[in-house]
VMD Tcl script that draws the C-alpha trace (Angstrom):
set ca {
  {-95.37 105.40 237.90}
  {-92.74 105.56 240.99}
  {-93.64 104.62 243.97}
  {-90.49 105.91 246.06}
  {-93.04 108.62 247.67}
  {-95.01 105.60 249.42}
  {-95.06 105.93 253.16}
  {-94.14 102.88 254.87}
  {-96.86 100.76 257.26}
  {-96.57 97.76 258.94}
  {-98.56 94.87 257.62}
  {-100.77 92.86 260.23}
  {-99.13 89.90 261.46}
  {-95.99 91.23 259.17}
  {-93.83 92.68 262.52}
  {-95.08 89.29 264.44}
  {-92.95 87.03 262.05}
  {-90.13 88.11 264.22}
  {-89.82 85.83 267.39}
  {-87.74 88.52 269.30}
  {-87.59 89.15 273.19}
  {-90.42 85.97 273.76}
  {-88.42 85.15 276.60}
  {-88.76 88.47 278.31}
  {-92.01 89.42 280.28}
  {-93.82 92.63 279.02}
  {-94.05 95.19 281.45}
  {-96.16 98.02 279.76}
  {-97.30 98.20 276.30}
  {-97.27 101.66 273.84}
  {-100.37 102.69 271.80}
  {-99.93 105.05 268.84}
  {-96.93 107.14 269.74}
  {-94.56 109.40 267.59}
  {-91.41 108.78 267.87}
  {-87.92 109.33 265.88}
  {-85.63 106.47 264.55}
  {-81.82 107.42 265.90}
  {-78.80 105.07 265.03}
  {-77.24 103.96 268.14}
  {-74.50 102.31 266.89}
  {-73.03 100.98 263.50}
  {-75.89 98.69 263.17}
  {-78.62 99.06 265.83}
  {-81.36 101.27 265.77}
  {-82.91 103.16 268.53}
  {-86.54 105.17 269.37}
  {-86.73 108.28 270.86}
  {-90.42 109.55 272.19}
  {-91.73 112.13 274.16}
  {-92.04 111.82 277.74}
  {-89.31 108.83 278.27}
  {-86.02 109.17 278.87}
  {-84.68 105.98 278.07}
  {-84.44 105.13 274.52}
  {-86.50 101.61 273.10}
  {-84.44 99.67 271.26}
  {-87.09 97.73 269.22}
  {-85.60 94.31 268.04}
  {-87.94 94.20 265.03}
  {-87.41 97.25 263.15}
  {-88.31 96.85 259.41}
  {-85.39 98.01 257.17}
  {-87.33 100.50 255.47}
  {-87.47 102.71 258.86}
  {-83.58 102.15 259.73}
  {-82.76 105.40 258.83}
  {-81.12 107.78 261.29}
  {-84.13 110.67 261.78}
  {-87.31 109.13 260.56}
  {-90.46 110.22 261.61}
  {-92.74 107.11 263.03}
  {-95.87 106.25 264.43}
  {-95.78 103.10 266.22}
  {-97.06 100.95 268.99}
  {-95.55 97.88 270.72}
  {-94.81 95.94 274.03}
  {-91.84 97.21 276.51}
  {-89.96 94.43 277.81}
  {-88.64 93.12 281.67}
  {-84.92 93.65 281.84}
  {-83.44 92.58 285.22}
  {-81.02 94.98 287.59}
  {-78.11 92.37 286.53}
  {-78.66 92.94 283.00}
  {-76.71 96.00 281.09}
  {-79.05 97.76 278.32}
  {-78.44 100.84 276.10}
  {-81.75 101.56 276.51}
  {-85.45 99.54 276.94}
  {-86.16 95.80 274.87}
  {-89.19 97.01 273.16}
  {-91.06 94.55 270.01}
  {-93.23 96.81 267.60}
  {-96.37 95.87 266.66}
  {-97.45 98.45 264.66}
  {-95.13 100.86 262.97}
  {-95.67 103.38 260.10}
  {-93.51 106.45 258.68}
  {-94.96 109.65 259.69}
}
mol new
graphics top color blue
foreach p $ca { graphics top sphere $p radius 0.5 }
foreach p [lrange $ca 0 end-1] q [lrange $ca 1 end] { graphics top cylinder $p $q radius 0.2 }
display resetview
């Protein structure tokens, strides 16, 4: 039996292996929220959601939701960035994340 239909989720503690944006202060954190997977550039992934207007860009994005258009659930900590510092969009670390 196949199990290519599976559904990806997050695994507790498995998106916390990731030691990404520790040196950046979290400003607000997300709870829950659906959101689309969108491929910024040749090799960085992006999160559109309702209600924001600046894209996250989560640095610890399993590969098996880096796909251009994917449905997701997820939840996660938005980051400080600093009027100096240039950003596509908003340093954000999942901590929860599961295909919709």
């Amino acid at each position: 039996m196949s199990n290519s239909n599976k559904k990806y989720a997050s695994k507790a503690g498995e998106l916390k292996e990731t030691d990404c944006h520790s040196d950046l202060k979290t400003v607000a954190t997300i709870d829950k929220k659906e959101g689309e997977i969108f491929l910024l550039d040749n090799v960085n992934f992006g999160i559109h959601y309702k209600g924001n207007t600046m894209p996250l860009l989560p640095c610890n994005l399993p590969a098996a939701l880096q796909k251009a258009g994917k449905k997701i659930i997820f939840s996660g900590a938005i980051k400080e960035t600093k009027p100096e510092e240039l950003w596509a969009g908003t340093p954000f670390v999942l901590t929860k994340a599961e295909e919709k």
